[in-house]
DRENNUSE-108578 format. One record per atom (N, C-alpha, C, O): atom name; x, y, z. Coordinates in nm, 4 decimals. Layout:
<pt atomo="CA" x="X" y="Y" z="Z"/>
...
% end
This chain:
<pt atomo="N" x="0.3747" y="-1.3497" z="-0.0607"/>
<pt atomo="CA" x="0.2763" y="-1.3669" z="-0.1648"/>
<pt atomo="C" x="0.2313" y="-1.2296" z="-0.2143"/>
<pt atomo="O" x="0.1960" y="-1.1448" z="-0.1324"/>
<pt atomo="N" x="0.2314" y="-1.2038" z="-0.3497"/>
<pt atomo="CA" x="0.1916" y="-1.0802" z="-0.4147"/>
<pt atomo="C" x="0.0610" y="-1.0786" z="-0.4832"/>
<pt atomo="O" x="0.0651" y="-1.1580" z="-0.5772"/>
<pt atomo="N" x="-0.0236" y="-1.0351" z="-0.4761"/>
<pt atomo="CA" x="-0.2402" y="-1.0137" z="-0.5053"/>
<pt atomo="C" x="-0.1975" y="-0.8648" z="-0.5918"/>
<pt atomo="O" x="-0.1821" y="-0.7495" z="-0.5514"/>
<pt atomo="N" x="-0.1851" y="-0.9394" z="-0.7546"/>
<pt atomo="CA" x="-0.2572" y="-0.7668" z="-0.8294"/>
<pt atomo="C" x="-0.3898" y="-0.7895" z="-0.8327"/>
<pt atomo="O" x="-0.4523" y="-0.8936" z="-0.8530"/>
<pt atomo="N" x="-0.4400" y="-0.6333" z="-0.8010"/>
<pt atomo="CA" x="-0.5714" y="-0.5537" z="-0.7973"/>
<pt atomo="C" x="-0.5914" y="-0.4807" z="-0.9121"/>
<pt atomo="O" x="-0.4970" y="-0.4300" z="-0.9728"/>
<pt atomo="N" x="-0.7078" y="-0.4706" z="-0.9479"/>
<pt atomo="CA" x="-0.7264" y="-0.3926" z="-1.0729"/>
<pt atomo="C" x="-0.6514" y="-0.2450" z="-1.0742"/>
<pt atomo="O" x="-0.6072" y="-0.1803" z="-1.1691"/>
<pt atomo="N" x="-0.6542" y="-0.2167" z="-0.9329"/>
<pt atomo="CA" x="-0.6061" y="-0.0731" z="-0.9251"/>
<pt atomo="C" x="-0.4249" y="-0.0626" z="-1.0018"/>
<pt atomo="O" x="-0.3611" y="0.0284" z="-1.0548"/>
<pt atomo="N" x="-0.3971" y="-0.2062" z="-0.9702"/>
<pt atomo="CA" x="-0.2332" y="-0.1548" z="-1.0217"/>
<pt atomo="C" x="-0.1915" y="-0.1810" z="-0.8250"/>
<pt atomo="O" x="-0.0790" y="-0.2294" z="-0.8124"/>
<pt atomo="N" x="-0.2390" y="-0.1645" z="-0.7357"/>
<pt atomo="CA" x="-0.1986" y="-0.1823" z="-0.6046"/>
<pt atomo="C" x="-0.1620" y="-0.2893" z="-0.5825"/>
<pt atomo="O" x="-0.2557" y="-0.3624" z="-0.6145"/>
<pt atomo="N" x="-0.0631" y="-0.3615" z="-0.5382"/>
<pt atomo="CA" x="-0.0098" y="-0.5152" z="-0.4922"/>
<pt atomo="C" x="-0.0053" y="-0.5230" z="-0.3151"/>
<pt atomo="O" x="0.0516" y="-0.4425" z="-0.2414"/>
<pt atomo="N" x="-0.0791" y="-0.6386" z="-0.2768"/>
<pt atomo="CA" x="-0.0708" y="-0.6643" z="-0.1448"/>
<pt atomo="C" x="0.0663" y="-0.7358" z="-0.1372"/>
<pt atomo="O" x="0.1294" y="-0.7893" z="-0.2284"/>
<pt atomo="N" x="0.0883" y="-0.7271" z="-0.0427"/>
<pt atomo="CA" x="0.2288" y="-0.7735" z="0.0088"/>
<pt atomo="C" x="0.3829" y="-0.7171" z="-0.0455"/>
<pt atomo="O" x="0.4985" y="-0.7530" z="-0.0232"/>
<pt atomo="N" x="0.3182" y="-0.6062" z="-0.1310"/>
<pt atomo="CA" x="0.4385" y="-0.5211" z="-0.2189"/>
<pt atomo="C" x="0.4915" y="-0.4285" z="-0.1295"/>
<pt atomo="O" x="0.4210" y="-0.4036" z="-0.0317"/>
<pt atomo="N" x="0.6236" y="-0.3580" z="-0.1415"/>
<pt atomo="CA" x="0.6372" y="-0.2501" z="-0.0756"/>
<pt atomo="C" x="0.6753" y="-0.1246" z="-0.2091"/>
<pt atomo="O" x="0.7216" y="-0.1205" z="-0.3231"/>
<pt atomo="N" x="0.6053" y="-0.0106" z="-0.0758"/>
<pt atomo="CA" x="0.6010" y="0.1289" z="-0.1770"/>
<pt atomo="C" x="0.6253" y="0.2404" z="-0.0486"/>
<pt atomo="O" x="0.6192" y="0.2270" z="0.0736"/>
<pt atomo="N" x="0.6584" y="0.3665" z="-0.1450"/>
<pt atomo="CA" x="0.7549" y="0.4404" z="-0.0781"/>
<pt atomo="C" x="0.6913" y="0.5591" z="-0.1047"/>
<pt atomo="O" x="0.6424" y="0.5742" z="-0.2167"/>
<pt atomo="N" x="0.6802" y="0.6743" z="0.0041"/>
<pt atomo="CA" x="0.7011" y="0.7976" z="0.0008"/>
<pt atomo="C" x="0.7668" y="0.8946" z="-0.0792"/>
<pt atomo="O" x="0.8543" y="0.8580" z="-0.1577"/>
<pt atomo="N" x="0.7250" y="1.0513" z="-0.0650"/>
<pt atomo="CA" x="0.8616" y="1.0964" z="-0.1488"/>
<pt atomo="C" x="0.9032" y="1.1513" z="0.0245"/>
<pt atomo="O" x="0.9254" y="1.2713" z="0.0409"/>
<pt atomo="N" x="0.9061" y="1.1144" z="0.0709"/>
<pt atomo="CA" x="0.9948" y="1.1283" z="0.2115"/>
<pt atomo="C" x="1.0914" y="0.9676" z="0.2483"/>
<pt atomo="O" x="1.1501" y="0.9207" z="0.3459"/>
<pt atomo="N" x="1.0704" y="0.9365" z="0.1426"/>
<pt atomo="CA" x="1.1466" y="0.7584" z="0.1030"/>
<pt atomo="C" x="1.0886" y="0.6795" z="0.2862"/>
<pt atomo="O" x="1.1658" y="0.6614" z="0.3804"/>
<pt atomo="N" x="0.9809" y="0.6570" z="0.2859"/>
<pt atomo="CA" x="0.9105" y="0.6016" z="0.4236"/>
<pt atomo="C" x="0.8505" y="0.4615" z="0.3079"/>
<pt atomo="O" x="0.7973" y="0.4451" z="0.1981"/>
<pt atomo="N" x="0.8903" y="0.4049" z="0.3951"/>
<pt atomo="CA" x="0.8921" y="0.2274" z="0.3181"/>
<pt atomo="C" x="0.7557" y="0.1816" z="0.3782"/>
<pt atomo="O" x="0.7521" y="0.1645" z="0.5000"/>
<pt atomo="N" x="0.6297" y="0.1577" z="0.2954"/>
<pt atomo="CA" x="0.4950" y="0.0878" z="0.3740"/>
<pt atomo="C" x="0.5121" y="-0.0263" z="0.2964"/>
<pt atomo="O" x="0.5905" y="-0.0193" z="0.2017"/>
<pt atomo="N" x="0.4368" y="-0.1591" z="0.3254"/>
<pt atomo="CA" x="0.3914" y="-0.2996" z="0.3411"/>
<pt atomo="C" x="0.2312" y="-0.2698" z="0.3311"/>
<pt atomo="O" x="0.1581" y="-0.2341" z="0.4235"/>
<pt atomo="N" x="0.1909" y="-0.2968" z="0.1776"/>
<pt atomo="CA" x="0.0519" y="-0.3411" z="0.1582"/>
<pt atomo="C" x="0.0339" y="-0.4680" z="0.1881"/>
<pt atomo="O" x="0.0934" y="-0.5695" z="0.1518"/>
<pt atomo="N" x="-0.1294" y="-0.4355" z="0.3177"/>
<pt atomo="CA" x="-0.1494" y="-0.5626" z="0.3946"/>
<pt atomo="C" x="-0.2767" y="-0.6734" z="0.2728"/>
<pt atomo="O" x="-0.3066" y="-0.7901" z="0.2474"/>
<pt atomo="N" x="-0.3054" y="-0.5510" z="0.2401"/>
<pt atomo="CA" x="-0.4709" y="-0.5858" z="0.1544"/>
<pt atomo="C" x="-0.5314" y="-0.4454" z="0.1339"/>
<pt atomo="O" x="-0.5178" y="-0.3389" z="0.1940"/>
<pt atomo="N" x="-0.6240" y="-0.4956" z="-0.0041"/>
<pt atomo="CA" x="-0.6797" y="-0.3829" z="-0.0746"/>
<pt atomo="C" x="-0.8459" y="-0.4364" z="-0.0827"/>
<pt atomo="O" x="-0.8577" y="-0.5589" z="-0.0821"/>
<pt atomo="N" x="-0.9229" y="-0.3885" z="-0.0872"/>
<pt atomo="CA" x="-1.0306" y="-0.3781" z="-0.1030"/>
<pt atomo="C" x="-1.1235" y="-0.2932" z="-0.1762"/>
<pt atomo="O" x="-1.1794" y="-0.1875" z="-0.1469"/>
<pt atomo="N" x="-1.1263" y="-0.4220" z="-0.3547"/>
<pt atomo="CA" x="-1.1836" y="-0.3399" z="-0.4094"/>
<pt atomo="C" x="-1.3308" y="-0.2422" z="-0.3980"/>
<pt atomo="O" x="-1.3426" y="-0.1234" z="-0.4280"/>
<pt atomo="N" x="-1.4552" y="-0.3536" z="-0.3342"/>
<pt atomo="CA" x="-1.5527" y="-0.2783" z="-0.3050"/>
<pt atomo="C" x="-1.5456" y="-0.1731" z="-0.2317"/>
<pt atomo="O" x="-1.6478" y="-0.1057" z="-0.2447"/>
<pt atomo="N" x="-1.4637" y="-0.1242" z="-0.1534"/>
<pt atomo="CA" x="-1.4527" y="0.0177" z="-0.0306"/>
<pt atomo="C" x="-1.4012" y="0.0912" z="-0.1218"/>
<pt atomo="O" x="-1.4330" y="0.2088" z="-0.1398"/>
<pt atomo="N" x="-1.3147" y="0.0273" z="-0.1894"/>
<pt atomo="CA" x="-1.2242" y="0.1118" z="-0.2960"/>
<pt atomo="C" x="-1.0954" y="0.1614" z="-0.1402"/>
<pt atomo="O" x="-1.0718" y="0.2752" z="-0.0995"/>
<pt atomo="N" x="-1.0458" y="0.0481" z="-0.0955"/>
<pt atomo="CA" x="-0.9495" y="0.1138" z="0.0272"/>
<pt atomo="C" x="-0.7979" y="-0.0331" z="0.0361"/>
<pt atomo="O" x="-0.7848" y="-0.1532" z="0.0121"/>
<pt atomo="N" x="-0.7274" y="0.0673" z="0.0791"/>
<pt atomo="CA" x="-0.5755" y="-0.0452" z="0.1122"/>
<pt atomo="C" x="-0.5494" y="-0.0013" z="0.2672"/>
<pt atomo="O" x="-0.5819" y="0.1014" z="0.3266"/>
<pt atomo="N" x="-0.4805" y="-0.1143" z="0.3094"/>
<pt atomo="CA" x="-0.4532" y="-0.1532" z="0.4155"/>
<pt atomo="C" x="-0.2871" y="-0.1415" z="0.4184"/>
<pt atomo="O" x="-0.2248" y="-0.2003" z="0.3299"/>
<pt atomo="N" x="-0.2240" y="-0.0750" z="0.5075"/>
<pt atomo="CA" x="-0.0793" y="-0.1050" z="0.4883"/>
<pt atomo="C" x="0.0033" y="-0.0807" z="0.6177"/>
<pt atomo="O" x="-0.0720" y="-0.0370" z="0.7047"/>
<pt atomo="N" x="0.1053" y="-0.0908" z="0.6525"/>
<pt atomo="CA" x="0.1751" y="-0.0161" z="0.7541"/>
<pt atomo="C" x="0.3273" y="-0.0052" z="0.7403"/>
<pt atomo="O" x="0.4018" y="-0.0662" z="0.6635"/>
<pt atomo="N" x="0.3464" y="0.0569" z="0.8027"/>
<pt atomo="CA" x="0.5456" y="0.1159" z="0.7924"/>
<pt atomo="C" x="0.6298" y="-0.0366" z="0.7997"/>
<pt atomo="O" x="0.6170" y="-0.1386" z="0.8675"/>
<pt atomo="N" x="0.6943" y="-0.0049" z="0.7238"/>
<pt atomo="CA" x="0.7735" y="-0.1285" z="0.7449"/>
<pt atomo="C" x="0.8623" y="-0.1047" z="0.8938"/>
<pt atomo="O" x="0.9346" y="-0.0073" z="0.9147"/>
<pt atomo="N" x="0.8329" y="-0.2427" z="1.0112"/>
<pt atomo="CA" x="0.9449" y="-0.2428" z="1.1370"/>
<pt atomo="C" x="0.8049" y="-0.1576" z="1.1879"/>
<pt atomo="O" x="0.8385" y="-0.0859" z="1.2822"/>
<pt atomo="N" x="0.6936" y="-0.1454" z="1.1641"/>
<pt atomo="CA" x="0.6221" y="-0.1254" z="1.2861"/>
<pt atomo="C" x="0.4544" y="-0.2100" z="1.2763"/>
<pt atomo="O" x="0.4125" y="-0.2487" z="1.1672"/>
<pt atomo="N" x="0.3951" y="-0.2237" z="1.3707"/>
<pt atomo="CA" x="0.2893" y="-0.3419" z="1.3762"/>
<pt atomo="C" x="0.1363" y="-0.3118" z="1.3711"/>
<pt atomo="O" x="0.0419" y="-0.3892" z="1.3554"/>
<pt atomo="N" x="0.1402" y="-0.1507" z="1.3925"/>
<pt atomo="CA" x="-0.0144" y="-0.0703" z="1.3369"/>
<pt atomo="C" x="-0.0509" y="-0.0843" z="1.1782"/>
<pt atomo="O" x="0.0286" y="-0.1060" z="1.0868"/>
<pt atomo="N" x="-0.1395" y="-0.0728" z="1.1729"/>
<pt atomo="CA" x="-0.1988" y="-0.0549" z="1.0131"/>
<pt atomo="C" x="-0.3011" y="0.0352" z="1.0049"/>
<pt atomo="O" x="-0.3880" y="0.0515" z="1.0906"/>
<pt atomo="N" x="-0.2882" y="0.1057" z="0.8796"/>
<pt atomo="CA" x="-0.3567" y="0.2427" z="0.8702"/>
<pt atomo="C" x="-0.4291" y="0.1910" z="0.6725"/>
<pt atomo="O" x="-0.3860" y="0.1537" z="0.5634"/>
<pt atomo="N" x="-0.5609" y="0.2262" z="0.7431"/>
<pt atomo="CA" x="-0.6502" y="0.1694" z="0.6150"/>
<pt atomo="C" x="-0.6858" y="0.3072" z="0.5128"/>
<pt atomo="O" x="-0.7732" y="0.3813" z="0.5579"/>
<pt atomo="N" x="-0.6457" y="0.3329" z="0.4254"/>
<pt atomo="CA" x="-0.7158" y="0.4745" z="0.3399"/>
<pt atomo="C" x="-0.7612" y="0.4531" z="0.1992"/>
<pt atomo="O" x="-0.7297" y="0.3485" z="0.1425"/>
<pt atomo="N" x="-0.8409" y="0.5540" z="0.1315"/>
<pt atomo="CA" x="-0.8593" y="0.5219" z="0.0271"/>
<pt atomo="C" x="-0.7790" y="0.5174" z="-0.0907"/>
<pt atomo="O" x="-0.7045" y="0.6108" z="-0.1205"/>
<pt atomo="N" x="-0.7940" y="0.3793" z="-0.1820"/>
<pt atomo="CA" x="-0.7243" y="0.3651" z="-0.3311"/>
<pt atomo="C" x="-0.6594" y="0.5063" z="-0.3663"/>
<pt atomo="O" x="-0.5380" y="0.5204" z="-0.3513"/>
<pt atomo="N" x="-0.7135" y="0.5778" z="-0.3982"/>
<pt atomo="CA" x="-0.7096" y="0.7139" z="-0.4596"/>
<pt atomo="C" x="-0.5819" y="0.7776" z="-0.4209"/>
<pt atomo="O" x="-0.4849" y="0.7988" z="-0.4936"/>
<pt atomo="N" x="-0.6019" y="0.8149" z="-0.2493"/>
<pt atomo="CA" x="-0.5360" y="0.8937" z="-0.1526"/>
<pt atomo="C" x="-0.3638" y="0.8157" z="-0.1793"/>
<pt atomo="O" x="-0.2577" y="0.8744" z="-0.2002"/>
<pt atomo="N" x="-0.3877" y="0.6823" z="-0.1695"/>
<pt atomo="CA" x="-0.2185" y="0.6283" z="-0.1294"/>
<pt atomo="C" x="-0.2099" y="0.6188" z="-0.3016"/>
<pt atomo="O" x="-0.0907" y="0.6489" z="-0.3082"/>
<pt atomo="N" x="-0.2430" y="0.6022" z="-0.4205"/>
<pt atomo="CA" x="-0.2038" y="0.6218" z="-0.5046"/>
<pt atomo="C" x="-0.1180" y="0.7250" z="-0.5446"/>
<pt atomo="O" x="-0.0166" y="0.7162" z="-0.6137"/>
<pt atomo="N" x="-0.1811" y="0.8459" z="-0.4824"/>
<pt atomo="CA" x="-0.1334" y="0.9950" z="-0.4894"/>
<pt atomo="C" x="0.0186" y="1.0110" z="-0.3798"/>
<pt atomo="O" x="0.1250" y="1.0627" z="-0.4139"/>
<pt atomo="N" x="-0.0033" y="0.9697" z="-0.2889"/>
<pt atomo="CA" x="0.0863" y="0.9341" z="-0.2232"/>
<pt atomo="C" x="0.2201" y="0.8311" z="-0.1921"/>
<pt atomo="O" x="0.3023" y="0.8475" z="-0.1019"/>
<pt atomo="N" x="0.2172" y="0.6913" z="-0.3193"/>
<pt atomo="CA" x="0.3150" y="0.6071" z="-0.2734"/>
<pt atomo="C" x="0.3781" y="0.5610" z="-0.4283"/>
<pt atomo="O" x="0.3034" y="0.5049" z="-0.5085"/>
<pt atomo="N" x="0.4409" y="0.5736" z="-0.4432"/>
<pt atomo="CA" x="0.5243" y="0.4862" z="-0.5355"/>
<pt atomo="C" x="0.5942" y="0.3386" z="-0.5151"/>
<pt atomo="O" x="0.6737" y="0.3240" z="-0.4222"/>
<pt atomo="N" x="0.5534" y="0.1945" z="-0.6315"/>
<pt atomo="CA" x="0.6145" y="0.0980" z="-0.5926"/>
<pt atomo="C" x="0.7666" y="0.0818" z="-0.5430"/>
<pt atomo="O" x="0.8540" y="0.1436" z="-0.6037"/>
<pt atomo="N" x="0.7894" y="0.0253" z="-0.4677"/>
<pt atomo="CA" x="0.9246" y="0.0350" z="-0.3987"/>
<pt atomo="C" x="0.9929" y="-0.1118" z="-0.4741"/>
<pt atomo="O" x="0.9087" y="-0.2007" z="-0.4618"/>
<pt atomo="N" x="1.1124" y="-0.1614" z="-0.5442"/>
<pt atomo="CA" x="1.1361" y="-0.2406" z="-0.5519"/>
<pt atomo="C" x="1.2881" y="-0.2868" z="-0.4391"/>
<pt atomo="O" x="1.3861" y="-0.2141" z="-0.4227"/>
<pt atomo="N" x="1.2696" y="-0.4048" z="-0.3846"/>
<pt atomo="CA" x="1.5113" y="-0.4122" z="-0.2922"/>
<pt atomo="C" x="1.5337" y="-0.4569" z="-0.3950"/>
<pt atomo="O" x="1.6487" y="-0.4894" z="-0.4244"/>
% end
């Protein structure tokens, strides 16, 4: 299931590094202004702000 956010961020989308590192948006949260995501093939999740992984991830399409 795919959730657009105003930000342009999609939960359940995958997006990529420029080190091509594949994350899985878990959920975004507009009031914190924060996303939730983790590496694809691993089971931690690392929460940061909108802003930060914007700067950092590009949508990944397979």
């Amino acid at each position: 299931m795919t959730i657009r956010t105003n930000s342009g961020i999609q939960a359940g989308s995958l997006y990529r590094d420029r080190n091509f590192v594949v994350v899985r948006v878990h959920s975004t949260d507009m009031d914190r202004g924060t996303v939730t995501y983790s590496p694809v093939g691993q089971e931690w999740a690392i929460t940061t702000a909108m802003i930060i992984f914007q700067s950092r991830f590009i949508r990944f399409e397979l």
